[in-house]
C-alpha positions in Angstrom: -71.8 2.3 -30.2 -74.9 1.6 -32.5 -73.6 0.5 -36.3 -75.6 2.2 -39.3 -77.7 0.3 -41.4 -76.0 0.9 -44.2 -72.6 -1.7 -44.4 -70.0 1.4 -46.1 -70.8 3.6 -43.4 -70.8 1.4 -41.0 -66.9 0.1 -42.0 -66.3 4.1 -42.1 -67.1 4.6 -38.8 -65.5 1.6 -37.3 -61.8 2.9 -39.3 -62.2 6.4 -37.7 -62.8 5.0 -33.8 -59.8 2.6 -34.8 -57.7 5.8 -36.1 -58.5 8.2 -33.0 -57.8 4.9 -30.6 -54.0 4.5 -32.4 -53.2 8.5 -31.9 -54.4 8.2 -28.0 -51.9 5.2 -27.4 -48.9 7.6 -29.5 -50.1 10.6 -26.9 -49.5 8.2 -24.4 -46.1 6.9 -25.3 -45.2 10.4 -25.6 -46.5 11.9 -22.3 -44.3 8.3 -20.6 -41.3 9.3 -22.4 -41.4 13.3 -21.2 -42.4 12.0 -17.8 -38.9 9.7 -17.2 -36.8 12.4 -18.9 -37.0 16.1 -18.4 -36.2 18.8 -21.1 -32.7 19.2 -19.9 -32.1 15.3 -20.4 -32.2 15.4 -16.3 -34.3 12.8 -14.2 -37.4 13.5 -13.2 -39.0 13.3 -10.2 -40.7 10.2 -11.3 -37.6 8.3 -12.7 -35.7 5.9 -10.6 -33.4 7.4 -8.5 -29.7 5.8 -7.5 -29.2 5.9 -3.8 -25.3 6.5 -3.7 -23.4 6.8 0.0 -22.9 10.2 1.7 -19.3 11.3 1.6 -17.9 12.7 5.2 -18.4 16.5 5.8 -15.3 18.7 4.8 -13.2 20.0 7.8 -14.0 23.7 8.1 -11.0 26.4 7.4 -10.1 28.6 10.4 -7.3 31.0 8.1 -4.2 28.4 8.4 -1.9 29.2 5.3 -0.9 25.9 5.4 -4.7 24.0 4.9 -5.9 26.2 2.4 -5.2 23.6 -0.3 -6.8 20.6 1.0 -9.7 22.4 1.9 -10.5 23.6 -1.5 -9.9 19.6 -2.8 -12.4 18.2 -0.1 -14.8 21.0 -1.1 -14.5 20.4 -5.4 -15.2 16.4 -4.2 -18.0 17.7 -2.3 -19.3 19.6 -5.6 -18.6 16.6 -7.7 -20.0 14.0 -5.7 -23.6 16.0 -5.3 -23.7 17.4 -8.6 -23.8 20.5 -7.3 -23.2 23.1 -10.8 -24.5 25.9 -9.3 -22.2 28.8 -8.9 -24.7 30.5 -5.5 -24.7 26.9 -4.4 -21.4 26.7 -4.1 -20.4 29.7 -2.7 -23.4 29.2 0.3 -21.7 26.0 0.6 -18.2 27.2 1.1 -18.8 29.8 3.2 -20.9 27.7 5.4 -17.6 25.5 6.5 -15.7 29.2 7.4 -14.5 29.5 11.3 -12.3 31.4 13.1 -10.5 34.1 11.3 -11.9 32.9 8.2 -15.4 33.5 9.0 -14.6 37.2 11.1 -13.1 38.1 7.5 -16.2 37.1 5.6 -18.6 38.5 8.1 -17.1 41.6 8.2 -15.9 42.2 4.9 -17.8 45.3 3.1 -20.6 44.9 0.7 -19.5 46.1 -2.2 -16.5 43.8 -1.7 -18.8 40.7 -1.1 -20.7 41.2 -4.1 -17.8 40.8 -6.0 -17.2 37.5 -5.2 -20.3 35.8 -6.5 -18.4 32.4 -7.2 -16.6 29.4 -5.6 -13.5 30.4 -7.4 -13.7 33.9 -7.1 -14.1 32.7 -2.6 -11.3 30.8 -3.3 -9.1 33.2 -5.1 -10.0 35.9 -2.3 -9.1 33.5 0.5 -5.7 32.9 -1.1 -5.4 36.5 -0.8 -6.1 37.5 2.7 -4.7 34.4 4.2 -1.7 32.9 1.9 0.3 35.6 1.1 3.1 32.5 0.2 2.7 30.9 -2.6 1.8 27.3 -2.2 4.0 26.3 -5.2 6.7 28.9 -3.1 6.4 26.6 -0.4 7.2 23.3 -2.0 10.4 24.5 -3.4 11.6 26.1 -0.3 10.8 22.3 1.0 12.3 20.6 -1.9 15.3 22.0 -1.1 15.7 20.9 2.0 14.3 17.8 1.3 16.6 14.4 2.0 16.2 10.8 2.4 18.1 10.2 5.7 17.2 7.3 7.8 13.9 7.1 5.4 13.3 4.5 3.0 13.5 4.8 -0.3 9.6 4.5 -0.5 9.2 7.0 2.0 11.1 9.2 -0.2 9.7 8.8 -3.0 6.3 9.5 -1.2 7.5 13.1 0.3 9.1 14.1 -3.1 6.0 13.0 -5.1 3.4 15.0 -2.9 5.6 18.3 -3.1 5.7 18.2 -6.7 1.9 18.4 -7.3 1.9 22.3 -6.6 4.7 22.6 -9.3 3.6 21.9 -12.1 5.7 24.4 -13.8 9.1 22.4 -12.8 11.3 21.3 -15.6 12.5 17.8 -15.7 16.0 18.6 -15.7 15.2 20.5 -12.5 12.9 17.8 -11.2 15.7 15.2 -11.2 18.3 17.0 -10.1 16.2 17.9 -7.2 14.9 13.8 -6.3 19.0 12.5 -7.1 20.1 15.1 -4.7 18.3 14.3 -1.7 19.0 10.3 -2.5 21.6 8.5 -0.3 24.9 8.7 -1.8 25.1 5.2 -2.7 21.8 5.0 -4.8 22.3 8.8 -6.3 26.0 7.1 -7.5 23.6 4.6 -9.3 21.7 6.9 -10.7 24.4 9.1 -12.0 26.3 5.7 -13.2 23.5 4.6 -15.6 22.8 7.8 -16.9 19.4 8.2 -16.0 17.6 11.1 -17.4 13.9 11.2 -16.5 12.3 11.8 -13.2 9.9 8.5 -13.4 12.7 6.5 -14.8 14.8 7.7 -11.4 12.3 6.7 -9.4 11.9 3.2 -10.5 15.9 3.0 -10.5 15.8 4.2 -6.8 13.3 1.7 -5.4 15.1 -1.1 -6.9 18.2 -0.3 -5.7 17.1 0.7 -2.5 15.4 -2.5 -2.0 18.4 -4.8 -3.0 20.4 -2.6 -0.6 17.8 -3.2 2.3 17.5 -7.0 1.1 21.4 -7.3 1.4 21.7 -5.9 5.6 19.1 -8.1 6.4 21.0 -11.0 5.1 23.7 -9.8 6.5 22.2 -9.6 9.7 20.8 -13.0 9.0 24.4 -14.5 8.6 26.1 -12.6 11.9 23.0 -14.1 13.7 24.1 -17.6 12.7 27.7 -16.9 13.0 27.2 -16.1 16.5 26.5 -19.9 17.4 30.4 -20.3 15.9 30.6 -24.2 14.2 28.8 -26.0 16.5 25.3 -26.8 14.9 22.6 -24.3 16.0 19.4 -25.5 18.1 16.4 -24.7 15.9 14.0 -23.7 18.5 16.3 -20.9 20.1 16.5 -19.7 16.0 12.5 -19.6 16.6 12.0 -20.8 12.5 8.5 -22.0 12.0 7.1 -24.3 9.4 9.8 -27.3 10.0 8.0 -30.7 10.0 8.9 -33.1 12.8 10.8 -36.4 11.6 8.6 -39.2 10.5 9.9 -42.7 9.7 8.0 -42.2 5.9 10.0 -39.0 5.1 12.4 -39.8 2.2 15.4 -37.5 2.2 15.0 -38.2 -1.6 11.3 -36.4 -2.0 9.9 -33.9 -4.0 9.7 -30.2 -4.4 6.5 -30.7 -2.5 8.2 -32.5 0.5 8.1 -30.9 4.0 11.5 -30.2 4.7 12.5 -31.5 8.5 14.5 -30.3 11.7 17.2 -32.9 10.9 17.2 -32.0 6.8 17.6 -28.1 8.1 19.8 -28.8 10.6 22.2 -30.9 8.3 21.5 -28.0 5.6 22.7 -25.2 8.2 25.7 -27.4 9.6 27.0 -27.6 5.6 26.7 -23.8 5.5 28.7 -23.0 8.6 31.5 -25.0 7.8 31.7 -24.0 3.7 31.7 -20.3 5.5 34.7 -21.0 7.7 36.2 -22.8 4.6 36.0 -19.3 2.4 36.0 -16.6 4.9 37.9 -17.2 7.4 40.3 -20.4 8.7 38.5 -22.8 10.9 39.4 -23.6 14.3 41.8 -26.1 15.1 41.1 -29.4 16.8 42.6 -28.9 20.0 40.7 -25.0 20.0 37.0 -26.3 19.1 35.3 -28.5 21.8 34.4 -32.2 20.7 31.0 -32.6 20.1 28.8 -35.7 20.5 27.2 -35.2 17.2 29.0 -36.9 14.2 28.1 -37.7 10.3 27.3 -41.3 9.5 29.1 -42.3 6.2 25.9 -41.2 4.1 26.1 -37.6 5.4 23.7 -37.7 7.9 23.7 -36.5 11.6 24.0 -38.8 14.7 24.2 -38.0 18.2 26.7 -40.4 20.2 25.2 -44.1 19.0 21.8 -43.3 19.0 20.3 -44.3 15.7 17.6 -42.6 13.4 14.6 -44.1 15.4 15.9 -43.1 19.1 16.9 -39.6 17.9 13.6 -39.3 16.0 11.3 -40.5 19.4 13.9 -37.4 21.4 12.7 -35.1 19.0 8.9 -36.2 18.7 8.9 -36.4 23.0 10.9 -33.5 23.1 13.6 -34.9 25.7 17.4 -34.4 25.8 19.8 -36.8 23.6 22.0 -37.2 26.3 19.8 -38.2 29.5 16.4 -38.3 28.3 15.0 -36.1 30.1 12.8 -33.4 28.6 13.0 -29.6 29.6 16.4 -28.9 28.5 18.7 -29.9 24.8 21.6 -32.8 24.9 24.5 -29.4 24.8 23.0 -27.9 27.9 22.2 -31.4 29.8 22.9 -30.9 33.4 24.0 -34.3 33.5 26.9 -33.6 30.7 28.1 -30.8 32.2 28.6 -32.1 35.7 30.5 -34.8 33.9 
């Protein structure tokens, strides 16, 4: 660009070409900005796009009453997922996943009649219709009623109540709790009744807990006639089959920590003190000349010893893994053959 001789017109022209280069880099901006976001405040075809997994295709509907409900919730999480808004779109959509008696009905329904339903709800409305003459909500009550815990868990329960409730939304909570107390287990519904429980959720929790404590309490139970089985002699730990018992080592301090391994002869002495404070309470031990002598006595500091042997020698028997009585290994010192024959 040639500059004019004279100086003022040539510092005019230079502050036009600078004006008309400022508005070409705003057109720019501008034409950037419309290209990244359309009118609609959608994404263009030029925008960065968000690659998201595909969900599983919906299971098609053949006419069953009973899976007319969970087909229209896999097809509204279809619609969701994919953004899909348009009414057509749906309904081409819907009717694409129709078989059996479903898809005779649609196929041969008249036209007048299919230009009424120009909608996903209006399809899903018709199907309700033609192939649920019972009420899904209908159904869940007739359910509900016969609805009871049984040999269930409490969880299990809770589960089945909770997913028949969803179509009844219209159940008071008077009615909803008389319905989930009936079906309880006497014992728990007594709880229930006891502390004057009054809403549904509040139930629920009550139930759970007390279920639990109940289930906690046979398995102790069970745990206790398990043990009392052995009568007072003391049990052999690896026919109990307990785990996580540390072999004796001559640093082990009956005196340790919280953080000390317990051993076999710390259990055992533990589980021999148990046995005898339950014949003590519960029922009168055995007398002398009933209960068979044993070869395993308590030293004077509480601790268990077989015949003479001391803490080493029962300690290298239990790290060899022989018998207390011979020394032989394959067999315990109250089953040595050796013993027996004597």
């Amino acid at each position: 660009m040639s500059l004019p001789a004279d100086p003022a017109a040539a510092l005019e022209q230079m502050q036009a070409a600078m004006l008309q280069l400022h508005q070409q880099m705003q057109q720019m901006q501008q034409m950037q900005q419309h290209s990244t976001v359309a009118p609609g405040g959608a994404q263009s075809a030029y925008a960065p796009r968000i690659e998201r997994p595909r969900l599983p295709a919906p299971a098609t509907y053949e006419g069953q009453a009973s899976a007319l409900d969970e087909w229209g919730v896999e097809m509204e999480q279809q619609y969701d997922w994919y953004g899909t808004h348009d009414e057509k779109e749906r309904l081409r959509t819907a009717t694409a996943f129709l078989r059996g008696a479903a898809r005779d009905w649609w196929t041969h329904l008249a036209p007048a009649d299919r230009a009424a339903i120009g909608t996903w709800s209006a399809l899903l409305a018709a199907l309700r219709r033609r192939f649920q003459p019972v009420t899904t909500a209908a159904m869940a009550r007739a359910r509900l009623d016969t609805l009871a815990q049984g040999r269930q868990s409490v969880h299990e329960y809770v589960a089945a109540f909770r997913r028949l409730l969803i179509p009844l939304s219209d159940m008071g909570e008077a009615d909803r709790l008389h319905a989930f107390t009936r079906g309880l287990k006497p014992a728990i519904a007594t709880q229930l009744r006891v502390h004057g429980v009054q809403m549904v959720d509040a139930a629920i929790e009550m139930a759970v807990r007390v279920g639990s404590m109940n289930e906690f309490a046979a398995l102790a139970s069970a745990s206790a006639g398990a043990a009392s089985s052995h009568g007072g002699a003391p049990m052999d730990l690896d026919e109990l089959g307990i785990e996580g018992l540390e072999k004796e080592t001559s640093g082990h301090s009956a005196t340790g920590g919280l953080d000390t391994p317990v051993t076999r002869a710390e259990f055992q002495q533990l589980l021999a003190a148990m046995q005898e404070n339950r014949h003590g309470r519960g029922r009168p031990a055995a007398s002398s000349e009933a209960r068979p002598a044993s070869s395993m006595q308590r030293d004077e500091g509480g601790r268990l010893r077989y015949a003479d042997l001391t803490q080493a020698q029962m300690d290298a028997h239990f790290t060899a893994g022989t018998c207390f009585n011979c020394g032989k290994a394959g067999h315990r010192a109250r089953k040595c053959p050796k013993k027996q024959s004597n």
